[in-house]
N, C-alpha and C positions, 0 to 999 in steps of 0.2 A: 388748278393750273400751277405750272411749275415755279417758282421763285427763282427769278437770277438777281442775287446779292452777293456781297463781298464781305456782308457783318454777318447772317446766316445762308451757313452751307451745311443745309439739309439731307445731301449725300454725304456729308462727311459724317454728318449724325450718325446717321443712320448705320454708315458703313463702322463707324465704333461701337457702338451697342452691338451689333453682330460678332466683332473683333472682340469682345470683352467675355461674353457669353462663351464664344467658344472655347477662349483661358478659360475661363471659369471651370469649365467642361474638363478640359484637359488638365487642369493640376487637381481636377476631381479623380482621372481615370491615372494619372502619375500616379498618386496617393492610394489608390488601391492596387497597384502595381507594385510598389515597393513596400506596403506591408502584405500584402497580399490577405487585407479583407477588403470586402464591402463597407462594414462597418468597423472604422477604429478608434472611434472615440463616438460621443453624446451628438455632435453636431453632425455626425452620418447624420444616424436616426436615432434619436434621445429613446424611443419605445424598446426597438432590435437592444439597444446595448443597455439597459436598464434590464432586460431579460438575460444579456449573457452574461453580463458581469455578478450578474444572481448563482447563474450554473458554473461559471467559474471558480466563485465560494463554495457549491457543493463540493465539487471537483477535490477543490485541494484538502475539504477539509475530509474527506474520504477516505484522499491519498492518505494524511495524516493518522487516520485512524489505522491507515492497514499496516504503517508504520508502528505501531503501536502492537498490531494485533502480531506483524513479523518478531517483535521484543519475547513478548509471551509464546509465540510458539516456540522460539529458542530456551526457553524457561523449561515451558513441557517437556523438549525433547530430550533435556537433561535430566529429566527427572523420569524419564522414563527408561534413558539408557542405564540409570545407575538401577533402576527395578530391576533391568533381564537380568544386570550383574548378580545383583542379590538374591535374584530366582534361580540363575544358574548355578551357586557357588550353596544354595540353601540342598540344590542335589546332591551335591559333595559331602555335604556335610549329613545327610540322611543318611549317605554309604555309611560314614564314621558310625554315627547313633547306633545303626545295623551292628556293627560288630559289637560296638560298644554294649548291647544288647544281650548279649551271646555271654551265658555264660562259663563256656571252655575256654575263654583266651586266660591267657597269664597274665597277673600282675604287671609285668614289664609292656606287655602288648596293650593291657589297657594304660597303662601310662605315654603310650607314645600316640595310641590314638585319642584320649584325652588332649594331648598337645598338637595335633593336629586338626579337631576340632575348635580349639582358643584363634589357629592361625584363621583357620576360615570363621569363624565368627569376627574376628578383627578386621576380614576381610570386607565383610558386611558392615560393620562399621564405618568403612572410610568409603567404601561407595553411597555409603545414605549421608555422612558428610560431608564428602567431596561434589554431590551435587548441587552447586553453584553456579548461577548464570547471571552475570551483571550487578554481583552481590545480593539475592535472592537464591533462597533450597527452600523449595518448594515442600522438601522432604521432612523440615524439621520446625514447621510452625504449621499450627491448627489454625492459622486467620484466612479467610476465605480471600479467596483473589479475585479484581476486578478491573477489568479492562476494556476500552473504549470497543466499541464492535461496528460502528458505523460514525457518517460523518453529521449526526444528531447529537451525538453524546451518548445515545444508549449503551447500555453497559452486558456484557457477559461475566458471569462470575461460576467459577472451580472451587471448588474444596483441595486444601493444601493438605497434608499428612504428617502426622509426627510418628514419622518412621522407625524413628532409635526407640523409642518409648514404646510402639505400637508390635514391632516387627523385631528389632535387636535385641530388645532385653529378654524377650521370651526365648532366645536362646545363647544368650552370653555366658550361659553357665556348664554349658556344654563342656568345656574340658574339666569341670569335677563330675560329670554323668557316673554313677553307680548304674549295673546292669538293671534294676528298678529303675531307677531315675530314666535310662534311656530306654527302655521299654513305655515309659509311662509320655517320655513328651513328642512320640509319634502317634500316641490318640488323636480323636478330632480335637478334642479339648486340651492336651497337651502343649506344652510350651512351641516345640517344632511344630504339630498340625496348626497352629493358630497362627504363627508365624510364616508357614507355607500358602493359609488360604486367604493370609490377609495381603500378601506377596502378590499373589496372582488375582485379587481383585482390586488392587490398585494399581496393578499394569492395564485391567481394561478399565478403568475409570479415567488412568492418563490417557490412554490410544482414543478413549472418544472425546476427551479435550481435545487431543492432537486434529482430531479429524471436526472436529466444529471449527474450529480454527482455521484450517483447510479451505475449508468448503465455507465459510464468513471471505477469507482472503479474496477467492476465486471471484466469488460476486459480489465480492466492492468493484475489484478490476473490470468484470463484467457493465457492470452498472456507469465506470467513468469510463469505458469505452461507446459507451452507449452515449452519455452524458456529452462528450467529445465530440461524434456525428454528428447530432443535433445542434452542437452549439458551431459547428462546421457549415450545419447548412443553412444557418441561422445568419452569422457573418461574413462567411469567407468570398473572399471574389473569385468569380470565372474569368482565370487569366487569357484561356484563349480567347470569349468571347470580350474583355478589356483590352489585349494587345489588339485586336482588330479595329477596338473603338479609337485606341491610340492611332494609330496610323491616318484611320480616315480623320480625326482633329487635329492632325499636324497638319492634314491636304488642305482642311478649310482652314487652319490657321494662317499657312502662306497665301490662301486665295483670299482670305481677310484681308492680310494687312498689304496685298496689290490692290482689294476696290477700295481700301482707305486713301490707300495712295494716289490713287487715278481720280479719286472725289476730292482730294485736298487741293486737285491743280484744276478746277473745273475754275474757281475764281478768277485763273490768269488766262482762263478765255474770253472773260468779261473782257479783259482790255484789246482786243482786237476789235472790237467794235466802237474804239475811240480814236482808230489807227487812221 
């Protein structure tokens, strides 16, 4: 049976606890409107954001690695560019040996191609030195190189070259070549053959760092785009199905706080029956 009092108004109870609930609701569905998740902190859902905030550690520390892995492929590909240098400019100077080789040239002819084999061997010199990238030449230390390849820590490691030592010296002597001398260092075993094949197996040894590298890069990206989905579908809010919740929470908000209002004056009907 219904209570008519003046100390409890049981419609008015009633009609705030409904009015409350619905704020409730509604600065629930604000707050996922204006950050646009579901989940933006522990008190969404302490389980949901204890899982993203895990994947969002993957994420960056991924990012961080490919940043790292971006350093190193800039390393490579300097030390690959100044290779073709030295493979192309080691053709040049083959021509030279050739003549140099030959013995009908004159005295005079071997001395000028003598001195143009000194320039292309200096040649080679300053591209296996000049290979620097971030203060790192890859070209001119034997320490093996290691570098982060994912966002664990794991490591990928290259073999560096010592170029001048491996590749230059074997033919820095080239402008004293006697017709002997350059007959002898275009053998396999030769100063030039050794220098020629050690040239071109350290252009494919860079190009398939280059391309691990690559293809490491590709599928981190891969991996935190994938990562990213997941943690997408994980938190994020359905704006248009929350704009629609918005709306209908504003209709019962204003129909709230009218049956609060119409319950708060039921008291001052009591007094017409003292009238």
């Amino acid at each position: 049976m219904a209570m008519n009092s003046v100390n409890t108004n049981m419609g008015a109870m009633i009609a705030l606890q409904s009015l409350n609930r619905t704020n409730e609701e509604l600065a629930t569905t604000q707050k996922r409107i204006s950050t646009g998740s579901r989940v933006a902190d522990a008190r969404d859902d302490g389980a949901a954001f204890a899982v993203a905030e895990r994947v969002r550690s993957e994420v960056a520390a991924t990012r961080s690695a490919n940043e790292q892995l971006g350093g190193v492929k800039g390393l490579v590909n300097v030390a690959s560019k100044a290779l073709e240098n030295v493979s192309t400019t080691l053709t040049s100077l083959r021509e030279i040996i050739v003549k140099l080789a030959d013995g009908t040239i004159t005295s005079e002819q071997r001395t000028q191609y003598q001195g143009q084999a000194k320039e292309l061997s200096l040649n080679i010199q300053g591209f296996i030195q000049d290979a620097s990238y971030n203060g790192t030449n890859v070209l001119d230390t034997s320490a093996v190189q290691k570098v982060v390849r994912n966002g664990t820590g794991d490591l990928y490691s290259f073999a560096a070259y010592k170029a001048l030592t491996s590749i230059y010296n074997e033919i820095s002597g080239a402008n004293a070549y006697t017709q002997g001398d350059a007959k002898a260092a275009m053998t396999s075993t030769g100063g030039f053959g050794k220098a020629l094949t050690r040239t071109l197996t350290q252009l494919n040894n860079f190009g398939n760092y280059a391309r691990y590298i690559d293809n490491q890069i590709g599928f981190n990206k891969q991996k935190m785009d994938a990562q990213e989905s997941g943690l997408g579908a994980l938190v994020d809010a359905d704006l248009a199905k929350e704009s629609a919740r918005l709306q209908a929470l504003q209709i019962r908000q204003q129909l709230g706080t009218q049956s609060l209002s119409i319950a708060n004056q039921a008291p001052q009907a009591l007094l017409s029956l003292f009238r």
